[in-house]
N, C-alpha and C positions, 0 to 999 in steps of 0.2 A: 543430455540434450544441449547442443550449442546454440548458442544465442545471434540469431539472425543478423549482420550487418544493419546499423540505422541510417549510416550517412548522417554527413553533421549536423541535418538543418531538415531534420526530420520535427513535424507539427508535434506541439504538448499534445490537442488534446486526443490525432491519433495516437500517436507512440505509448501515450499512458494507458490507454484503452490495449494495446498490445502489449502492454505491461501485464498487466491484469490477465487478460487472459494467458501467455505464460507461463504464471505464476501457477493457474490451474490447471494446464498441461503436464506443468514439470514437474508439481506434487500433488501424487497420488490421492484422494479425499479430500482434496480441496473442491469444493461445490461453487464457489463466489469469491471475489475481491471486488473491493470498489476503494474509491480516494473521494475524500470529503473536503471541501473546506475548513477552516475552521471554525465560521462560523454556520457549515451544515451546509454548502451548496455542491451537489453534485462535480464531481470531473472526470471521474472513469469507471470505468467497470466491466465486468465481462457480460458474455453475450449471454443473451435471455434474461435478462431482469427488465421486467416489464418500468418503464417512467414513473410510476405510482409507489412500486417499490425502492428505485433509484434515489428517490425522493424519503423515504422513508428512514431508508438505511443510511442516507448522509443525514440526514438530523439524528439519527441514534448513534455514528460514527463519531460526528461531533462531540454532543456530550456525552458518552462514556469518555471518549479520550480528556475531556476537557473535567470531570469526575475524578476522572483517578492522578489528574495534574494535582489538583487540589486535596487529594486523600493525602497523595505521597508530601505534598507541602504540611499538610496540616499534623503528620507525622516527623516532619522535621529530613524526611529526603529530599531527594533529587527528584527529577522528573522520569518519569516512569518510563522503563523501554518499552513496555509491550506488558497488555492486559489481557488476560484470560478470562473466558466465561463460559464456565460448563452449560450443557443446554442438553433437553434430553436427548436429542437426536444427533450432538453432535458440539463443535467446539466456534462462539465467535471469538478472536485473536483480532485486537485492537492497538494502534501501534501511531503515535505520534509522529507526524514531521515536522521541528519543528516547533514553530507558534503558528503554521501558514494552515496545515493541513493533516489528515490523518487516514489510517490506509486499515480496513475491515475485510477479516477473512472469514470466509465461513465452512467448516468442515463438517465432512462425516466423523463418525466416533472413531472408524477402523484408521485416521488420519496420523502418520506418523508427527507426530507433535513439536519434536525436536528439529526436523527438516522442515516443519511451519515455520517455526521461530527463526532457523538459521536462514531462509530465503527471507521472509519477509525481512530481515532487517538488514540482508542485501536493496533487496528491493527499496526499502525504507531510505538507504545513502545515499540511492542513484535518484529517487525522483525528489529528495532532498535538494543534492545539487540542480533539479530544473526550478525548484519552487522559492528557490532564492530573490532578492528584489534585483539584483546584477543580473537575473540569466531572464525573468519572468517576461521583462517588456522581448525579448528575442523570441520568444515563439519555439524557441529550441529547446531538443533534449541533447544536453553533451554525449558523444561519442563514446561504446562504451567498447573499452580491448581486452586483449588475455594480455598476458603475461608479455613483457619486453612491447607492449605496444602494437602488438602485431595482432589485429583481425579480431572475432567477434572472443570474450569471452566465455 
């Protein structure tokens, strides 16, 4: 699946909202993605999640991510790439950006796991560089290429 041209001055909080959804286009058993704050306030998500939920799932996005900073600290690592949480119906994949924000996938079971992990944390670099304090006041998602520069990746 090729990734649509954004143009440079394309809005955060569509383009992340088109993130998200995507994400659940391009891999198969993905059911949701949403981006949280850090400290729990909604910014994107894919379509059909009701407000109530939107709401729910960033204050759960927040702290697990904010959970397993502090496991892996208190274990004397680093900061965690990415958390798993088996569930009976399925996988949530919790993923840091960041100290700004954090990005919650949710799967079926039949979900290739290893294609979760390698997008999201595609996904994870790119809205990385929007969440930065340099790029935040601009409203902008930077432009994103394939190879030598040239057109969507």
């Amino acid at each position: 699946m090729s990734t649509p041209d954004l143009g440079t001055t394309a809005t955060v909080g569509a383009d992340l909202d088109w993130v998200m959804s995507g994400l659940k286009k391009k891999v198969p058993g993905v059911l949701h993605a949403l981006t949280a704050t850090a400290d729990g306030l909604h910014l994107a998500s894919t379509p059909g999640l009701d407000p109530a939920t939107q709401k729910l799932l960033s204050s759960i996005t927040s702290g697990l991510a904010s959970l397993t900073v502090s496991a892996a600290a208190t274990c004397g690592a680093e900061r965690p790439v990415q958390t798993l949480v088996e569930i009976d119906r399925g996988f949530m994949i919790v993923a840091s950006i960041a100290d700004t924000a954090a990005v919650i996938v949710l799967t079926s079971r039949e979900v290739d796991l290893g294609l979760v992990g390698y997008e999201l944390g595609l996904l994870v670099q790119r809205i990385g560089r929007v969440l930065t304090p340099e790029l935040r006041g601009t409203g902008q998602l930077p432009r994103q290429t394939g190879p030598g520069g040239q057109g969507p990746s």
